[in-house]
VOGU-3710 file (C-alpha; in Angstrom, 3 decimals, decimal comma):
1> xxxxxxxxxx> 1,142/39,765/0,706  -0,379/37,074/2,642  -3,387/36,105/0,078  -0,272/35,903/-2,848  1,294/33,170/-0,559  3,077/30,552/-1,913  5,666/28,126/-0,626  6,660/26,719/-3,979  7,181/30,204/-5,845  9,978/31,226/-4,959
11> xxxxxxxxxx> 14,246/30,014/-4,399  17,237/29,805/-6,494  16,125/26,673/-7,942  12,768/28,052/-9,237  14,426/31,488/-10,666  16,846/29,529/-12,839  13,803/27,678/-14,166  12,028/30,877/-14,793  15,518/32,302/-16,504  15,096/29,627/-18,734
21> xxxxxxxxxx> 11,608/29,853/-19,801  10,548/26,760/-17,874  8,901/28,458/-15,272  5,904/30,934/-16,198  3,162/30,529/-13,587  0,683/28,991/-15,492  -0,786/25,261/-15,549  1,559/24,279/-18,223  4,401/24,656/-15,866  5,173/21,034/-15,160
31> xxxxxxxxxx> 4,783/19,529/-18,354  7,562/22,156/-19,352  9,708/21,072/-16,764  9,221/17,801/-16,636  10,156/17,473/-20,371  13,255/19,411/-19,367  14,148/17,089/-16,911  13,925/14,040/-18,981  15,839/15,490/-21,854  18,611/16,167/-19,499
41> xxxxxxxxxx> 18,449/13,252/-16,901  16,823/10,286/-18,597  17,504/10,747/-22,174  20,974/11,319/-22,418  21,684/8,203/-19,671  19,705/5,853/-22,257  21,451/6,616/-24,985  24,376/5,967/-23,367  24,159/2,855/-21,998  22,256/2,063/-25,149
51> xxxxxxxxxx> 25,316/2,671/-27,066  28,040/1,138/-24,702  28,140/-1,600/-22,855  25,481/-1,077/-20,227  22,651/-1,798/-21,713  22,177/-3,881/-18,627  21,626/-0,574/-16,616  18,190/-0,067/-18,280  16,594/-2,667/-16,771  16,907/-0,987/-13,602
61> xxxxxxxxxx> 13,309/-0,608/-13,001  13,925/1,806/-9,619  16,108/4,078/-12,259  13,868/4,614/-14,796  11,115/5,421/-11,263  13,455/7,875/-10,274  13,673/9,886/-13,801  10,590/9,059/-15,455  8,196/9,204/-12,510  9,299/10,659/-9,393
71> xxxxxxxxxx> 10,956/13,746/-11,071  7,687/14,793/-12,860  5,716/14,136/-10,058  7,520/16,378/-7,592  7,337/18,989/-10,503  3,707/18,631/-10,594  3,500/19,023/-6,650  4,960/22,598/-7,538  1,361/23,653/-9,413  -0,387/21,639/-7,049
81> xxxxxxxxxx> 1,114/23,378/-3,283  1,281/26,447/-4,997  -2,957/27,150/-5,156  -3,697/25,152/-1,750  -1,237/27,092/0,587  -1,962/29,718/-1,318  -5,821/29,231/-0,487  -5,128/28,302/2,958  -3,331/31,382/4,015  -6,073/33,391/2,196
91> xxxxxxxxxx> -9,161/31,229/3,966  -7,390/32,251/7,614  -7,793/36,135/6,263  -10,615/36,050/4,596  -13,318/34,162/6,616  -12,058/35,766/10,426  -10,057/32,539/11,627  -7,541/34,924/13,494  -9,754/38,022/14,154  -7,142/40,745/15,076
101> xxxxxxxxxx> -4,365/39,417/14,110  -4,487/39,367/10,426  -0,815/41,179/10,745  0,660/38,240/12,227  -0,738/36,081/10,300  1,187/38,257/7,006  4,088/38,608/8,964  4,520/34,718/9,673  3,619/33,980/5,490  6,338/36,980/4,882
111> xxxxxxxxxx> 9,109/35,335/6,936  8,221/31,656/5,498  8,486/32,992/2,341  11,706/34,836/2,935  13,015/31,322/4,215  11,808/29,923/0,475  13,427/32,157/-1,090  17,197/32,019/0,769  19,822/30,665/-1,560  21,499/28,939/1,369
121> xxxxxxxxxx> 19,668/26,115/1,836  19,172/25,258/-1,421  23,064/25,671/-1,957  23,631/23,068/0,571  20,962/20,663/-0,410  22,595/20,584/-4,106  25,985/20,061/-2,493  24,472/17,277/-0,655  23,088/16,245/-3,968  26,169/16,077/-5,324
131> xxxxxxxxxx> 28,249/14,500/-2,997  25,849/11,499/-2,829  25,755/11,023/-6,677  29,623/10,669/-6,083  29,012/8,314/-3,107  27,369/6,325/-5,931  29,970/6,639/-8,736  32,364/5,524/-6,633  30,627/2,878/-4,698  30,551/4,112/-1,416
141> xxxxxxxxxx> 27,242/3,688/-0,920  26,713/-0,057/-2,459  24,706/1,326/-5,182  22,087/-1,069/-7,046  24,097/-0,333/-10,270  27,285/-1,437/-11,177  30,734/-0,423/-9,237  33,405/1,948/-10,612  36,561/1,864/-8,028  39,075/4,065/-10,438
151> xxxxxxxxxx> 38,541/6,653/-12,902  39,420/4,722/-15,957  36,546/2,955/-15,225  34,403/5,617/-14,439  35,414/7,242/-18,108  34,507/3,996/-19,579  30,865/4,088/-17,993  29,508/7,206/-19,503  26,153/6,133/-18,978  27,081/5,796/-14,893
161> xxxxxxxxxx> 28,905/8,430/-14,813  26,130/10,489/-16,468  23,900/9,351/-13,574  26,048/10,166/-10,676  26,858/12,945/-12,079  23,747/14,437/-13,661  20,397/12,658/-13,136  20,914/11,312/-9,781  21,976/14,544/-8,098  18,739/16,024/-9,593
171> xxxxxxxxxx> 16,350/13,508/-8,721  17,620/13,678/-4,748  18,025/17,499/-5,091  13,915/18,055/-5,885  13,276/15,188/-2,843  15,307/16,764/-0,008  14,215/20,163/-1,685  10,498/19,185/-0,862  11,579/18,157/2,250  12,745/21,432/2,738
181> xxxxxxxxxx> 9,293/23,037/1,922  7,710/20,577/3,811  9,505/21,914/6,817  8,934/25,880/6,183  5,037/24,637/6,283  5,162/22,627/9,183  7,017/25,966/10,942  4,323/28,092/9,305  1,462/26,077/10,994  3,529/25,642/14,184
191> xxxxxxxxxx> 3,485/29,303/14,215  -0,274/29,830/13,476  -1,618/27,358/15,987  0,016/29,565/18,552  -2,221/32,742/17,518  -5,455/33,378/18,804  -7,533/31,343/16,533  -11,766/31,465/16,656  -12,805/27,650/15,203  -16,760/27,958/15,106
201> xxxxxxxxxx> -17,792/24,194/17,196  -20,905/24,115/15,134  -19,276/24,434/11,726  -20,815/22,084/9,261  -17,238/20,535/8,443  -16,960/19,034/11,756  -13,925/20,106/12,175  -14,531/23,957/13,635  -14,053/25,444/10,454  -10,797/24,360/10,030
211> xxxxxxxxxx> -10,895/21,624/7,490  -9,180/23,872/4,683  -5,809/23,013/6,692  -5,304/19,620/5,382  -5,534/20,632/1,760  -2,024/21,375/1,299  -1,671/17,571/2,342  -3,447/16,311/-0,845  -1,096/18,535/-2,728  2,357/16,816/-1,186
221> xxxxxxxxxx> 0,460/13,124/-2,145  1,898/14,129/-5,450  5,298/13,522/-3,567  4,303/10,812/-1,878  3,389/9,274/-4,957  7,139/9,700/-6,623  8,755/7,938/-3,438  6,142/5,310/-4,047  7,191/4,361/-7,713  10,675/4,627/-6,707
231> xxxxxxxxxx> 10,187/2,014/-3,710  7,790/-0,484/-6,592  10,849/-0,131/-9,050  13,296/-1,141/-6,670  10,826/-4,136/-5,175  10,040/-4,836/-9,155  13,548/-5,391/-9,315  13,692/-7,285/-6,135  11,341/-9,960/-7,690  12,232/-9,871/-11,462
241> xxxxxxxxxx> 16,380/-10,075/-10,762  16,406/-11,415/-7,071  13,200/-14,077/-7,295  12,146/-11,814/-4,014  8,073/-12,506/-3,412  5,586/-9,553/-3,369  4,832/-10,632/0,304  8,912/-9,416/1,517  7,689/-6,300/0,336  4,453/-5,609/2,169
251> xxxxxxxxxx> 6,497/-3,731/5,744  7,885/-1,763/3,132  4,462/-0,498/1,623  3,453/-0,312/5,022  6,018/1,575/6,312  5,919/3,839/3,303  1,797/4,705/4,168  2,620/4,985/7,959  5,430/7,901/7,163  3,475/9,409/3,927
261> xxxxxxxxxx> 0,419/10,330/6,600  2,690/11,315/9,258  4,369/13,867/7,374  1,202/14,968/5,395  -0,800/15,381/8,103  1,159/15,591/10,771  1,238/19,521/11,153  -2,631/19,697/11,681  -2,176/18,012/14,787  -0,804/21,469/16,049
271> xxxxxxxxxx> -4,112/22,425/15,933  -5,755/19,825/18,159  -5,180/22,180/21,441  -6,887/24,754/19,982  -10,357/22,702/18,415  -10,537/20,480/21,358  -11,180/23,528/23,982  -13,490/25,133/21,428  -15,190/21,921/21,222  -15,383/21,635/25,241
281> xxxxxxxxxx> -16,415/24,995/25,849  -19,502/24,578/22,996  -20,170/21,763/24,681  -20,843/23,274/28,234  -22,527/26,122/26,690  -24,873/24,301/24,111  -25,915/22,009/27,086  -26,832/25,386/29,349  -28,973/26,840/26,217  -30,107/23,396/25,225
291> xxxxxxxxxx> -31,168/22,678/29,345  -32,764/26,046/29,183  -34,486/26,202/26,119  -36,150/22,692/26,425  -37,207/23,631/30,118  -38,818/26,956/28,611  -40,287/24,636/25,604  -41,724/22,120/28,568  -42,870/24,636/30,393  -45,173/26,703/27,639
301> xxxxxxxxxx> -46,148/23,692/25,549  -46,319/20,286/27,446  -49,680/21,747/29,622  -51,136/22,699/26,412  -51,124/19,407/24,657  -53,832/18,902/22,085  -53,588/22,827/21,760  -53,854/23,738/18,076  -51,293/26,690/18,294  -48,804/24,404/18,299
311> xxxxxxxxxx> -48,950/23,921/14,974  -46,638/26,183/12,669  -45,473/27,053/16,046  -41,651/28,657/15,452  -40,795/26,743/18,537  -40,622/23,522/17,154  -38,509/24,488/14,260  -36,435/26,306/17,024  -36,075/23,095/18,855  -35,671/21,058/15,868
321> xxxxxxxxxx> -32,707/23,843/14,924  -31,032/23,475/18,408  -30,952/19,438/18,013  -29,472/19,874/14,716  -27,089/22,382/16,155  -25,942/19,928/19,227  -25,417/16,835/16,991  -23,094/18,504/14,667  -21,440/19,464/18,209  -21,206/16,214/19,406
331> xxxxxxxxxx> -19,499/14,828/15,857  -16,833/17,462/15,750  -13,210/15,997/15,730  -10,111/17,923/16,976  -7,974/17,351/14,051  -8,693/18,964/11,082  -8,510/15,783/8,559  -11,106/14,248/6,012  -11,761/11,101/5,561  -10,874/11,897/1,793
341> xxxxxxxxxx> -7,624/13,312/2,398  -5,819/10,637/4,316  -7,580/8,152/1,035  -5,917/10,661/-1,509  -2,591/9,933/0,538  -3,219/6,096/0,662  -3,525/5,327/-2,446  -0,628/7,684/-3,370  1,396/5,571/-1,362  -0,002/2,314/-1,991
351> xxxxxxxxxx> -0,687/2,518/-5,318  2,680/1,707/-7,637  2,816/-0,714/-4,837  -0,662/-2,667/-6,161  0,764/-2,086/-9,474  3,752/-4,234/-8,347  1,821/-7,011/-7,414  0,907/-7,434/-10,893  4,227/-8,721/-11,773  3,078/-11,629/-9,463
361> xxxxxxxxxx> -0,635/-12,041/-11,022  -0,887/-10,607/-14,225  -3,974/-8,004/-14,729  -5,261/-10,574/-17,302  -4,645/-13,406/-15,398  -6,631/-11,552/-12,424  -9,421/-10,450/-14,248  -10,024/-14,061/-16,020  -10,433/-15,644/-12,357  -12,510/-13,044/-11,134
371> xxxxxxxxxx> -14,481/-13,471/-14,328  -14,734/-16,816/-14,186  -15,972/-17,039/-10,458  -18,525/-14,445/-11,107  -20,052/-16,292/-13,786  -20,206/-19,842/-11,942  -17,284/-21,275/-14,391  -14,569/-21,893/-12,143  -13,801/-25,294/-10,305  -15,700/-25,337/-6,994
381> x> -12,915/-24,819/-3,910
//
């Protein structure tokens, strides 16, 4: 059913997790899984390198990003898509967005969900996984760890080999897997943009009505967010190993926020077609009832100034109403995005990056000059 929608719910991936009791539909979902995931990914890779002779490997600060932050955060993502599309595809029911068509609507949530739930693509995305972890191992790729070129070195790393074998395979199994579901949603509003939709121009959103679209975009900041640390623990190693400034990494932080709102909001814009000819058409026929009405209100009322029946007249309100009723007109944009999403996405993006830049000025250091200048007791400049 269409109003049970969900396009996290569902796959190979999230049956094995409910096999093993990770997975029970409730809010304590992610902190299950997430403790799963560091007990097999993170914790067994410390040890090991704790034990041999790459202890070095742990002050990989991108590493410890990937397992420690990203993972859990693309775990809570799961919770977080599951009640917005869930809520979207229910809103377009529920409140007449697609009157008529309420079957197509179900049938395009049925086959997205059949999509979620093929084992195929999530067969080849962990073979993918896979063969990049051993890209890794074996230094195809110029990994930011240390090289093995022949097995006996490889069985002499078990802390690398763990990771190529284990933890990093997982971590870029859950990111190309939200890539994935990224892509069934994009198809799914692809597909609903090309119903007949009914946006109301005079909604109080602004936005016809359609302002519930962008809420699954606040839910994938959450995986925004884990790409995020994993780009600040690779530039934290940049400047605590490589004497790299936090300036060289400000096009990366920049490219990072210019692809995190492309891809979170970029499937609204499928909807701009539809909002900017209701928003043309209200137009045109607000201005004929607005033309009339005021002529009618000029016509009954401007002879009889000074007349007391004007007052408490419904006329005024009426007019008052219509004015009311034109601005919000006049202020409606075409693509249904808040203000607050695209900051929720910002600072997903941006904000391990700030936390970087602490490495450069400490948080005490920062808060003792601001301190200081507030209160008059720093050197005049």
């Amino acid at each position: 059913m269409a109003d049970d929608f969900s396009l996290v719910r569902g796959g190979p991936f999230h049956r094995l997790m409910r096999a093993a009791g990770l997975a029970r539909d409730d809010r304590w979902d992610p902190l299950r899984q997430s403790a799963a995931a560091i007990a097999v990914a993170w914790l067994p890779f410390a040890l090991l390198a704790r034990a041999g002779e790459e202890g070095h490997l742990l002050d990989n600060f991108a590493l410890h990003a990937r397992l420690l932050v990203a993972i859990p955060c693309f775990l809570v993502a799961e919770s977080s898509l599951h009640v917005r599309t869930c809520r979207c595809i229910g809103r377009l029911l529920e409140d007449g967005w697609a009157p008529g068509q309420e079957g197509a609507v179900r049938a395009i949530a049925g086959s997205i969900e059949r999509a979620r739930d093929a084992a195929l693509p999530e067969l080849v995305l962990l073979l993918g996984a896979l063969a990049v972890g051993q890209a890794h191992l074996w230094g195809h790729l110029d990994p930011v760890l240390a090289r093995a070129v022949s097995w006996g070195e490889v069985t002499r790393a078990p802390a690398l080999f763990w990771y190529g074998v284990v933890a990093l395979p997982l971590f870029q199994f859950l990111a190309a897997r939200w890539l994935w579901r990224w892509a069934l949603w994009t198809l799914a509003l692809f597909r609903i943009s090309r119903l007949h939709l009914r946006p109301v121009a005079t909604h109080p959103d602004e936005r016809g009505g359609f302002v519930f679209l962008s809420e699954p975009s606040v839910g994938f900041s959450w995986v925004v967010l884990g790409n995020s640390a994993v780009l600040a623990g690779a530039g934290a190693n940049r400047i605590l190993h490589a004497g790299v400034g936090i300036d060289a990494l400000v096009p990366h932080a920049l490219a990072l926020l210019g692809v995190a709102q492309i891809l979170c909001f970029g499937p609204t814009f499928f909807f701009v077609r539809c909002l900017w000819r209701t928003r043309f058409a209200a137009i045109r026929d607000y201005g004929r009832l607005a033309a009339g009405y005021t002529r009618g209100f000029e016509r009954r009322w401007i002879p009889r100034i000074g007349d007391e029946a004007l007052l408490g007249s419904p006329d005024i309100q009426s007019l008052a109403d219509l004015a009311n009723s034109y601005a919000v007109l006049q202020r409606m944009r075409v693509v249904p995005v808040t203000r607050r999403a695209l900051l929720v996405v910002a600072v997903a993006a941006l904000g391990p990056m700030v936390a970087l830049a602490l490495i450069d000025v400490p948080l005490t250091d920062l808060l003792r000059d601001v301190g200081s200048t507030w209160l008059g007791l720093g050197p005049l400049r």
